[in-house]
PAMARDREN-756088 format. One record per residue (C-alpha): x negated, y, z negated. Coordinates in Angstrom, 3 decimals. Example, Ala and Ser with C-alpha at 12.3 -4.5 7.8 and 13.67 -1.06 7.14 Angstrom:
# residues 2
px,py,pz
-12.300,-4.500,-7.800
-13.670,-1.060,-7.140
END
This chain:
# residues 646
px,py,pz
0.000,0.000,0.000
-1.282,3.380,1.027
-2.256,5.663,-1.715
-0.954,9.056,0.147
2.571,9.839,-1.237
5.012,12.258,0.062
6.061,15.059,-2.998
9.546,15.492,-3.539
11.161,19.243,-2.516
11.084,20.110,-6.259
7.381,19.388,-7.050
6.593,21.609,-3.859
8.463,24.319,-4.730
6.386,23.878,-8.555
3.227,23.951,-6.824
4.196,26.682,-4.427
5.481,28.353,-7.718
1.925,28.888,-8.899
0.773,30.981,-5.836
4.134,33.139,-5.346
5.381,33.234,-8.897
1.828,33.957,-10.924
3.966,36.167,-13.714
6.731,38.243,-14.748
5.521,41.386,-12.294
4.997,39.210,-9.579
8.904,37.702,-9.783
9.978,41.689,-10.288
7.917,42.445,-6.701
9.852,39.745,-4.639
12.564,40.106,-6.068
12.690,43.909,-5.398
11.709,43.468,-2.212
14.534,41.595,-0.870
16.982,44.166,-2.538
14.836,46.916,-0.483
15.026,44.617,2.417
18.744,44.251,2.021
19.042,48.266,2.413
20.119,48.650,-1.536
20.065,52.352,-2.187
20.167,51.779,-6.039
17.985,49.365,-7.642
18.178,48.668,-11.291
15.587,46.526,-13.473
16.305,44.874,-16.806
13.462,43.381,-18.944
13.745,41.276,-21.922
10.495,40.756,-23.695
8.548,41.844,-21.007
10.430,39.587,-18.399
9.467,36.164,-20.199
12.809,35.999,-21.958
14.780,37.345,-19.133
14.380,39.821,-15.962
17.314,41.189,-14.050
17.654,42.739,-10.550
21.131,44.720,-9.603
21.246,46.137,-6.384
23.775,47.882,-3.823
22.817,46.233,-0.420
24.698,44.321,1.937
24.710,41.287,-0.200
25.100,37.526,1.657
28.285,35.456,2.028
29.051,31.793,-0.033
26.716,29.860,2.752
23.590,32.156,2.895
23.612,32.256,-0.924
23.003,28.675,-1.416
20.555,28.310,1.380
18.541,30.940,0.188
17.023,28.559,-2.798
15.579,26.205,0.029
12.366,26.099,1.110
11.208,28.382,3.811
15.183,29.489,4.693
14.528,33.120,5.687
16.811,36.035,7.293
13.547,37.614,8.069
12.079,35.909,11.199
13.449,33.614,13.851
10.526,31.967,15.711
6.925,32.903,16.214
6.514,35.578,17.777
8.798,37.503,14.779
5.289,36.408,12.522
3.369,39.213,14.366
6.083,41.391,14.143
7.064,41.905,10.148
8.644,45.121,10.002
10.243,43.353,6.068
9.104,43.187,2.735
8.900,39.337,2.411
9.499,36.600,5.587
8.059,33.699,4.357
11.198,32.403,2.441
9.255,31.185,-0.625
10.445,33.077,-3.551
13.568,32.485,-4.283
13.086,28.398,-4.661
9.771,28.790,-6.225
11.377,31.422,-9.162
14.368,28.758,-9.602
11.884,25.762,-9.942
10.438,27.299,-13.100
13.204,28.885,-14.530
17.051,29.469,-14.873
18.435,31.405,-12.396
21.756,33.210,-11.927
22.556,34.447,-8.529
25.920,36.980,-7.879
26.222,38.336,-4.666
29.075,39.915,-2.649
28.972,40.976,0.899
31.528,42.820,0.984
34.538,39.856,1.606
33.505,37.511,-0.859
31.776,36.602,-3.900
29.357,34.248,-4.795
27.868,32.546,-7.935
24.513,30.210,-7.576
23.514,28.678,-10.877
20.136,27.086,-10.643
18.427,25.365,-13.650
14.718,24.583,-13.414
14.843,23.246,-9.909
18.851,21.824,-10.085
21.448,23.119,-9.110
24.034,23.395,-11.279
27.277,25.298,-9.573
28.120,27.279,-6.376
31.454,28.961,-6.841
33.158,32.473,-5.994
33.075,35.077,-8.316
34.358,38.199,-8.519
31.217,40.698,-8.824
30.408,44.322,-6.596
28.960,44.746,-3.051
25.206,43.427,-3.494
23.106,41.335,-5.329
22.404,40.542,-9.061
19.820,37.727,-9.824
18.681,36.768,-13.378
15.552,35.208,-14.342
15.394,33.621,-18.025
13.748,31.273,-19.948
10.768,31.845,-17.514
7.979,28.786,-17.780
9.400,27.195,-20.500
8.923,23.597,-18.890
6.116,24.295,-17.605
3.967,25.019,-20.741
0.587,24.939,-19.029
1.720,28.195,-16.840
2.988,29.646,-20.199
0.849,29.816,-22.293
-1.286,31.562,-19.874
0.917,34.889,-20.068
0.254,37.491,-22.632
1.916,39.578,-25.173
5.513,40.862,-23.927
4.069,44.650,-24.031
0.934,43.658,-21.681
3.567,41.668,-19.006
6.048,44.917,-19.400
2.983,47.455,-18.660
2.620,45.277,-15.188
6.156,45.089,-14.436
6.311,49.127,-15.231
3.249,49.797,-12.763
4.803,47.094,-10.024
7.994,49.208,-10.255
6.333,52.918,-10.554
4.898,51.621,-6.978
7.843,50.947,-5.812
9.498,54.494,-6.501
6.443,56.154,-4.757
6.590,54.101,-1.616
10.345,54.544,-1.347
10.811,57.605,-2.782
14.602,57.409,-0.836
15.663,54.443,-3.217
16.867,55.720,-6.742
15.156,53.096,-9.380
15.862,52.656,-12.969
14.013,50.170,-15.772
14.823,49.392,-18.886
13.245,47.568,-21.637
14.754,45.767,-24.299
18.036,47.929,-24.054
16.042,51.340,-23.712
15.744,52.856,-20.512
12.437,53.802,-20.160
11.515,54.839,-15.815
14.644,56.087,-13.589
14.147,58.300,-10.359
17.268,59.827,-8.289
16.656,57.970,-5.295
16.253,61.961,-3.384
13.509,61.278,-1.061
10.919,63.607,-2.740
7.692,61.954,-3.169
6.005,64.812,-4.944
9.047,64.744,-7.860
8.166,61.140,-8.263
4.286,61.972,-8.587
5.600,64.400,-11.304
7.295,61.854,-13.057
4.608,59.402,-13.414
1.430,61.900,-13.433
2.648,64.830,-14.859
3.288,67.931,-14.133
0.451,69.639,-13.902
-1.104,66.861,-11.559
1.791,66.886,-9.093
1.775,70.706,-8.855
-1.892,70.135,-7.866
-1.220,67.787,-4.985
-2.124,68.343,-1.123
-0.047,67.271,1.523
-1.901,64.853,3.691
-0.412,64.179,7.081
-2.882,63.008,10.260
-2.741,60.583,12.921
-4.070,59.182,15.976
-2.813,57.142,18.815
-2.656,53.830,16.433
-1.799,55.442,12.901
-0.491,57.564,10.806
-1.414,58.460,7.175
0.826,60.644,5.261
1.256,61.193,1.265
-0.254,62.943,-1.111
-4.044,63.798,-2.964
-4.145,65.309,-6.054
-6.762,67.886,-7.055
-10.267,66.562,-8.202
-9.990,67.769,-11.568
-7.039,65.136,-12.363
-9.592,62.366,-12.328
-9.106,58.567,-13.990
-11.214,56.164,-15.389
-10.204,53.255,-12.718
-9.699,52.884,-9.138
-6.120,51.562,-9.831
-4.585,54.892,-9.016
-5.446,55.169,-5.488
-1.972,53.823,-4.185
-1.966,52.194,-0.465
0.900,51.695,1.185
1.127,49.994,4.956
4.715,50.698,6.323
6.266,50.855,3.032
4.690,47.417,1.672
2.077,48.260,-1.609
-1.306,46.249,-0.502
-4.897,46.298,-1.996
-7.606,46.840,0.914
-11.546,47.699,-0.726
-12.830,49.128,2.553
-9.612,51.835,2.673
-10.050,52.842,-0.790
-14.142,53.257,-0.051
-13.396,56.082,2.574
-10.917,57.525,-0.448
-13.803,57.933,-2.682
-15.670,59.223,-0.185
-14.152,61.909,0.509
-13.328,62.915,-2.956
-17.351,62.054,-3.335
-18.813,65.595,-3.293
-15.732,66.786,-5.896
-15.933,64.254,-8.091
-18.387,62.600,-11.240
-19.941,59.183,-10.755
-17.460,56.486,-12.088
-14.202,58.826,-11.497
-11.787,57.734,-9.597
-8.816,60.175,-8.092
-5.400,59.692,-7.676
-4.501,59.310,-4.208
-0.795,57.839,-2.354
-0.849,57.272,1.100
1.179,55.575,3.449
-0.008,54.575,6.913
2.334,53.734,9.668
1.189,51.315,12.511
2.211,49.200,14.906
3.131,45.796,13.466
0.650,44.235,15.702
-1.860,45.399,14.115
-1.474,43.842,10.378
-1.388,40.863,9.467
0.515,40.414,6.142
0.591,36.382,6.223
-2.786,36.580,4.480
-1.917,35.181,0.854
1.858,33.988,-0.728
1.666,37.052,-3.132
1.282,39.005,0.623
-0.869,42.062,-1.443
-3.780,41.077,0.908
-3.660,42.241,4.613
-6.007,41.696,7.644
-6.146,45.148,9.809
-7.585,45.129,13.679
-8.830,48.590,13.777
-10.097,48.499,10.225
-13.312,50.745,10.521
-11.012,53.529,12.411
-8.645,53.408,10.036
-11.335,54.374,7.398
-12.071,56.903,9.270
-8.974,58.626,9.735
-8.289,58.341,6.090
-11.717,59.792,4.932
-11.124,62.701,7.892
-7.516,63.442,6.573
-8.844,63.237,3.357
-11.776,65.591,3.863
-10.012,68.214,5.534
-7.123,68.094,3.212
-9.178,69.096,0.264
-12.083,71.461,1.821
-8.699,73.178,3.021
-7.071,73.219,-0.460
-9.487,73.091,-3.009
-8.154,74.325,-6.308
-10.882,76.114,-9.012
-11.002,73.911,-11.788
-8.805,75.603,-15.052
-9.747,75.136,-18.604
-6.007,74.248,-19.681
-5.782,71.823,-17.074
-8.816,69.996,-17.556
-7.812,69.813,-21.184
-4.690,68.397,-20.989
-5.551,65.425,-18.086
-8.299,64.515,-20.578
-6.551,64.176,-24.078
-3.648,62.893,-22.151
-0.941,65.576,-23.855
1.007,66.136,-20.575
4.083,68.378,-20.906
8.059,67.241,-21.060
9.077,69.160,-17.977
12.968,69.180,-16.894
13.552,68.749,-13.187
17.253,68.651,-11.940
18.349,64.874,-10.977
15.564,63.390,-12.381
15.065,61.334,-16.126
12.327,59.876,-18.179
13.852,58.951,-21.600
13.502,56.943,-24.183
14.453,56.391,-27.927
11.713,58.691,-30.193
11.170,55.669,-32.420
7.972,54.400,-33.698
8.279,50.784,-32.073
9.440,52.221,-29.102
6.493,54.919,-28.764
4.127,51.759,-30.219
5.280,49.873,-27.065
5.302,52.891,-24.283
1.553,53.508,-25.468
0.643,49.724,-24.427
2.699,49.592,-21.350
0.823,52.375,-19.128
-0.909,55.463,-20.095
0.285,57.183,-17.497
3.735,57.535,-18.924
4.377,60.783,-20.072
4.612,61.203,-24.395
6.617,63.759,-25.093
5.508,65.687,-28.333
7.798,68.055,-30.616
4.894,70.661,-30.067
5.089,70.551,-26.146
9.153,70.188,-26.414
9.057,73.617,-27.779
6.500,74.998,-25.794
8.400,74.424,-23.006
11.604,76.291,-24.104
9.319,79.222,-25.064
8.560,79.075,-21.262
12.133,80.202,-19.831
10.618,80.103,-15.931
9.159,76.481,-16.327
11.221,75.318,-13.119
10.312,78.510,-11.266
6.565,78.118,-11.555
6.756,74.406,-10.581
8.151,75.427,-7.117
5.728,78.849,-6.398
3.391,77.773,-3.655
0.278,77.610,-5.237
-2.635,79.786,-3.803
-5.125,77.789,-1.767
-8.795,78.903,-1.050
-9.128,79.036,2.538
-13.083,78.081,3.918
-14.651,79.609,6.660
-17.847,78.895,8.646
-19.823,81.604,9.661
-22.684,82.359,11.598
-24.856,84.505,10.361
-28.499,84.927,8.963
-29.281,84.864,5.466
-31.943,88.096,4.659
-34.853,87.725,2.434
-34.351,87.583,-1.017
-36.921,87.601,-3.719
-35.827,84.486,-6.340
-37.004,84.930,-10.291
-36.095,82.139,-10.746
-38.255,78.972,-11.699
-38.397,76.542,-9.273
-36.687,78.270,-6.243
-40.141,80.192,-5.026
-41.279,76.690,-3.745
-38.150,76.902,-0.919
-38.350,78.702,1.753
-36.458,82.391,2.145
-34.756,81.848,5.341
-31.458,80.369,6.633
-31.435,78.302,9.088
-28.847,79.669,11.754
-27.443,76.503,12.984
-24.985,76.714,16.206
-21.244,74.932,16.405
-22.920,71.798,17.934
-25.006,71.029,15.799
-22.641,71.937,12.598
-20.069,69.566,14.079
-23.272,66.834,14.567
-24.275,67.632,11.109
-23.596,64.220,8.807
-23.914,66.567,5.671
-21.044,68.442,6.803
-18.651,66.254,4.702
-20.434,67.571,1.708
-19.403,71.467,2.532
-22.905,72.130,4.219
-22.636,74.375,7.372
-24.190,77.526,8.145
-24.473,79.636,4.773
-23.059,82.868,5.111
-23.708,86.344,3.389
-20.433,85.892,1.171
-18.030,83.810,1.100
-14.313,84.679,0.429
-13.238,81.686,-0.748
-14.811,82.362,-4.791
-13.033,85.642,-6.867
-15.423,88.528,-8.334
-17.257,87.632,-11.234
-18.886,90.273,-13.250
-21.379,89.101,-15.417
-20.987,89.216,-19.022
-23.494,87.320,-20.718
-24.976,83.589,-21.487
-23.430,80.899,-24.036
-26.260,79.002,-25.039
-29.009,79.487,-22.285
-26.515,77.027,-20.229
-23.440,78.583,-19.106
-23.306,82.128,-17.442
-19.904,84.090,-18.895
-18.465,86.160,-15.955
-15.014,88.116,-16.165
-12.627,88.097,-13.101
-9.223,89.589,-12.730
-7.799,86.309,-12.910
-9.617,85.757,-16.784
-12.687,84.355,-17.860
-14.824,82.138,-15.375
-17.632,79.979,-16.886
-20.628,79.037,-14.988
-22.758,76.169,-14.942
-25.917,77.569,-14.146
-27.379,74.645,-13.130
-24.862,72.916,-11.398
-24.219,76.147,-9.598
-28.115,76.603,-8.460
-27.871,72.895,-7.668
-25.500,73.736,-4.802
-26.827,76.670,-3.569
-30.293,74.312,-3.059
-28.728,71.474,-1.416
-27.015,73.600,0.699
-30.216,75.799,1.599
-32.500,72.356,2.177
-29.569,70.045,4.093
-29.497,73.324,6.444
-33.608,73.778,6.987
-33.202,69.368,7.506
-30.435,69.406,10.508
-32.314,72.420,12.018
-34.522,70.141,13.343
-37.287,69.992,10.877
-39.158,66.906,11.961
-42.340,67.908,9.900
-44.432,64.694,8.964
-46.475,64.099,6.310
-49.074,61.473,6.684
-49.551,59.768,3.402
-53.228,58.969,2.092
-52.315,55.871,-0.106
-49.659,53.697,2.304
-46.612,52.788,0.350
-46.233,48.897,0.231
-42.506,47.956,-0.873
-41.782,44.417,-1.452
-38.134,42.629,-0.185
-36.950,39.830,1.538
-37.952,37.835,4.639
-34.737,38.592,6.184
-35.301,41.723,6.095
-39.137,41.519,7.751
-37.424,39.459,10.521
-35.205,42.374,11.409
-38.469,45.209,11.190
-38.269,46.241,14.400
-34.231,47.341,14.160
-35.279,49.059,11.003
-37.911,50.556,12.154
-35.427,52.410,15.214
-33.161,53.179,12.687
-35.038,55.196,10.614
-37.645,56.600,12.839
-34.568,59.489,13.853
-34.815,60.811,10.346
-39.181,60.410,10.232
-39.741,57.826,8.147
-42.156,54.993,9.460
-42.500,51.659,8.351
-43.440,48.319,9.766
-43.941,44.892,8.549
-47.162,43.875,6.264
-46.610,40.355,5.582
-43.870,37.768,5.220
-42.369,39.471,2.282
-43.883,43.050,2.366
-43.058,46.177,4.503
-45.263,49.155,4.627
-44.627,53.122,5.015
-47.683,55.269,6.350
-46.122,58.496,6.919
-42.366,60.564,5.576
-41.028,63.855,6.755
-41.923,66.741,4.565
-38.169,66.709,3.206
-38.846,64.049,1.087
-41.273,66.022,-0.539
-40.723,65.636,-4.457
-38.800,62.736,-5.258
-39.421,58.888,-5.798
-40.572,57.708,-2.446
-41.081,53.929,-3.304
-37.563,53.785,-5.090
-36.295,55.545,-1.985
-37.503,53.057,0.399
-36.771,50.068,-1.661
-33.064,51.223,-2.407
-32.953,51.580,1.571
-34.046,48.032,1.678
-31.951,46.836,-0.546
-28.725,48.329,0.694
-30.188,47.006,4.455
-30.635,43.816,3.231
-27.044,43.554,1.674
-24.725,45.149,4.094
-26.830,44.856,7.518
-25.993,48.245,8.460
-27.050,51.256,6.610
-25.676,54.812,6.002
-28.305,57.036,6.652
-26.021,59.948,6.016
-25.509,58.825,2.288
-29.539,58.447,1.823
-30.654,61.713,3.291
-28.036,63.150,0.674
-28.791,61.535,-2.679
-32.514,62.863,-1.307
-31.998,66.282,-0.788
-29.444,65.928,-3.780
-32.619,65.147,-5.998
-34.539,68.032,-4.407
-32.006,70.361,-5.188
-31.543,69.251,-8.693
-35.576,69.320,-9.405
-35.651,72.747,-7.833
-32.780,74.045,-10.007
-32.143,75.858,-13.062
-32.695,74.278,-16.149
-30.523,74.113,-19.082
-31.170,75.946,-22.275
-33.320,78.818,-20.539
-32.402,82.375,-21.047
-32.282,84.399,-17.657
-31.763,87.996,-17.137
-29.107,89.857,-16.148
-30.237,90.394,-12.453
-30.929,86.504,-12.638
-27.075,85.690,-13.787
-26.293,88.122,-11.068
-28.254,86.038,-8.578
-27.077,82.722,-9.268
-23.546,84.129,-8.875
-24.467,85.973,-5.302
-25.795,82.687,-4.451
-22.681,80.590,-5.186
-21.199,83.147,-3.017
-23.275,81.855,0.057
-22.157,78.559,-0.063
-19.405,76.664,2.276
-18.284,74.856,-0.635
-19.335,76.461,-3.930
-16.938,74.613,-6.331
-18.944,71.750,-7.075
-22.606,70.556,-7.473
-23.350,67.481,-5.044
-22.778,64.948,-7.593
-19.587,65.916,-7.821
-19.405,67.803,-10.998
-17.960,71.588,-10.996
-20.125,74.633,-10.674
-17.668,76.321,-12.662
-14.357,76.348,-14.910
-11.636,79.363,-15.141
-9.521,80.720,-18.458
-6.547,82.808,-16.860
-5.619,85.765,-19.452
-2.470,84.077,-19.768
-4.261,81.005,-21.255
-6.354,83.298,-23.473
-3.228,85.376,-24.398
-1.317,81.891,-25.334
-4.394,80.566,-27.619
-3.905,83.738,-29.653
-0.467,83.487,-29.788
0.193,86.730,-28.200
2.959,85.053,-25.544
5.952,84.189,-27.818
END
């Protein structure tokens, strides 16, 4: 007797359980997505102990008749496709058919659906099926989940505490509101209703909702496309940074997926505004053909295949870039305060909630389940009626900096200041070709003009410290980082004097020897090409050993051998390096060693100086590792500390 046996329909589904069905959150996505696939306009969630007791879907859509109702717990019995060539043509939420029997085969499950002529009932317990009958119940769907895993104790003892499953069913759902902004969504915990949105269409009032205020007041429309895509949504301002990448939401035609390459060209862009190990928060939704994704990539379908994945990077780092060099905000004391300490404002917007009982087990569990709920303090509460034009400010347009490229010479200046003598005291005047061939453009560099209009008038009023530079504006009180601000002003001066053409080499009279991999010795003479456009040489010296006789004079003053070997390295990983990248973590370091330091006390025509020269540059608001140049008070902020606005 053969030893190959044929599993029964109700193991499969088990085993196929295990892929689809992985937790709570991952029921709540399928399960939402057929009620968005059955065009529900209203979409309400209920949670019991963070879904493991029970999880409940109500929806308005077009519900399924007596017949469809049953054969939706089989295997692979789909409305969603017809034959193959519907598999590379998905315009749905789910299509493989999969869900529904997999939820039922490790749990109890209710079904009530109506389509308008007649209602159903589907009891299914654990894999069996215990009635199909009519029932009187509204147009659409309601399925309930309970007793989930409970005969399958190896899966449940796997899930967590009821507050960690709720704080992924919360995010799962807050996805859901931003990438159907249209659908009105409400969820509710353990009898308290704790997210709801209208259901109006406005992406930016659902931002508010979940970020805050201040964050979605911040936010730049994105909206560019090419002949295959189209990416649309919404990038907050730089200073409303987060720990994790997790808030850089992609969307492709509606459906929520995780892609690491398209959320690379997001932090790249945000790169030269941004700290190391910040991440911003980003929504985007990208319309293309079909034909182009592939969503059958993995049961849970959060992984996708792209065909044009490198131009899609593209397009989302160029929308990206041009969105914020457009719209870059100056970074506000207040602001930077409250995304920090997490103390966002209660802020009443017409047809929208966010409520929930003020008790301490309640505000116990909201504090586990996702920090980027909004907790609402007494303090803030009053602040807030104080402010009788709260709504009002919300919808002002809010003034944008607008950058301009001009070109023009720099004159001779005389620097007394440490460290800049060593550079040279002209600008490089740099025509539109080569500013639009110019790699370092991303980073704000262009040509440097005499003043630029996109920074207010600072007068100088003194130093805090030997660090910071006080300056007064009519705006309030503007606090420089002296350093930070120099910083720029170098790397803008040196990436200019680089794409000018310098091609100055510098023979070196001890060789640099760096030591790497065979593989990468094999491949010497593609190296070699590669790099000889930016002057470095280098050529093989050994099996293991490469070796570097001469560098271009911009390298001048940093850590050559760690240069070369990080190049290496990166080579030897990827196959493909960004040369871009390297030539500006180099100049970066040449700037920074050439800059102000902190605790020194400079003179009043110094302060003066490092202000003019902040003025020169295309994109003055932060250093090139991200970090801001400078901070703003508005009198109105001052005027609230002390209590003088009532």
């Amino acid at each position: 007797m053969g030893r190959i046996n044929r599993l029964d329909e109700h193991l499969s589904n088990m085993i196929a359980a295990g892929e689809v069905v992985e937790r709570p959150s991952g029921i709540v996505k399928e399960l939402v997505e057929n009620s968005i696939d059955a065009s529900a306009k209203h979409v309400d969630i209920y949670i019991k102990q963070g879904g493991i007791e029970s999880i409940q879907i109500i929806d308005d859509g077009i519900g399924m008749d007596s017949q469809d109702a049953v054969l939706a717990f089989e295997r692979h019995a789909t409305s969603k496709i017809k034959e193959t060539d519907d598999l590379w043509n998905i315009r749905t939420m789910g299509f493989r058919g999969e869900a529904l029997p997999s939820i039922a085969s490790v749990a109890h499950t209710i079904l009530k659906t109506n389509d308008g002529k007649d209602g159903t009932e589907v009891e299914i317990r654990f894999g069996k099926l215990i009635k199909a009958q009519p029932v009187g119940t509204p147009r659409g769907t309601s399925i309930e989940v309970r007793n989930l895993f409970q005969k399958t104790p190896a899966r449940f003892k796997h899930l967590k505490t009821p507050q960690y499953e709720f704080s992924l069913i919360s995010d799962v759902v807050q996805k859901f509101a931003v990438s159907h902004p249209q659908v009105a969504f409400s969820l509710t915990h353990d009898g308290r209703a704790v997210f709801k949105t209208n259901g109006g269409g406005n992406l930016k009032e659902v931002l508010m909702q979940i970020y805050g205020r201040e964050a979605a007041k911040s936010a730049i429309s994105v909206n560019q496309g090419d002949g295959d895509f189209i990416v649309t949504g919404y990038a907050v301002q730089p200073m409303f940074h987060r720990a994790t990448k997790y808030y850089m939401l992609l969307f492709v035609n509606e459906r929520m997926v995780r892609s690491y390459h398209l959320q690379k060209a997001i932090q790249d862009a945000y790169a030269p505004y941004m700290p190391k190990d910040r991440y911003p928060i980003v929504v985007l939704d990208i319309k293309m053909d079909p034909h182009l994704v592939d969503v059958n990539v993995h049961p849970s379908k959060w992984e996708i295949r792209l065909s044009k994945e490198k131009q899609l990077e593209k397009l989302i780092y160029t929308a990206l870039h041009h969105a914020l060099k457009k719209d870059i905000a100056v970074n506000e004391v207040t602001k930077v305060r409250q995304e920090n300490h997490r103390a966002p404002q209660k802020v009443e917007m017409p047809k929208m909630t966010f409520t929930y009982e003020n008790d301490r087990e309640v505000m116990k569990l909201h504090t586990d389940v996702d920090e980027s709920f909004m907790k609402i303090s007494d303090e803030a509460e009053a602040d807030l009626d104080r402010s009788k034009s709260a709504k009002e400010e919300f919808q002002k347009p809010i003034p944008q900096p607008v950058y301009e490229d001009r070109s023009v010479h720099e004159p001779e200046v005389d620097y007394p200041i440490d460290g800049v003598n060593a550079m040279k005291k002209s600008a490089i005047l740099l025509d539109e070709t080569k500013k639009q061939s110019n790699p370092l453009h991303s980073q704000g560099v262009g040509n440097m003009s005499d003043h630029s209009d996109t920074l207010p008038h600072m007068e100088v009023i003194g130093q805090l410290h030997g660090c910071y530079i006080l300056a007064q504006g009519e705006d309030g009180l503007y606090i420089i980082d002296q350093h930070a601000a120099q910083e720029r002003y170098n790397f803008e001066r040196l990436s200019n004097m680089l794409y000018a053409g310098n091609k100055d080499m510098q023979p070196l009279l001890i060789p640099i020897t760096v030591e790497t991999s065979s593989a990468v010795v094999a491949r010497i003479d593609q190296i070699h090409k590669a790099l000889e456009e930016i002057g470095i040489d280098i050529e093989a010296f050994g099996a293991n050993t490469v070796v570097c006789r001469q560098l271009p004079v911009w390298m001048s003053g940093i850590d050559e051998t760690g240069f070369l070997q990080d190049l290496l390295d990166i080579w030897n990983k990827d196959e493909e390096i960004d040369i871009q990248k390297l030539r500006e973590n180099a100049v970066a370091t040449m700037a920074c060693h050439s800059s102000i330091r902190f605790n020194r006390i400079l003179t009043l025509d110094e302060m003066n100086k490092v202000i003019e020269d902040l003025h020169r540059c295309n994109q003055p608001y932060h250093c090139p590792h991200g970090r801001p140049t400078f901070i703003k008070m508005t009198t109105k902020q001052l005027e609230k500390e002390f209590l003088r606005i009532v």
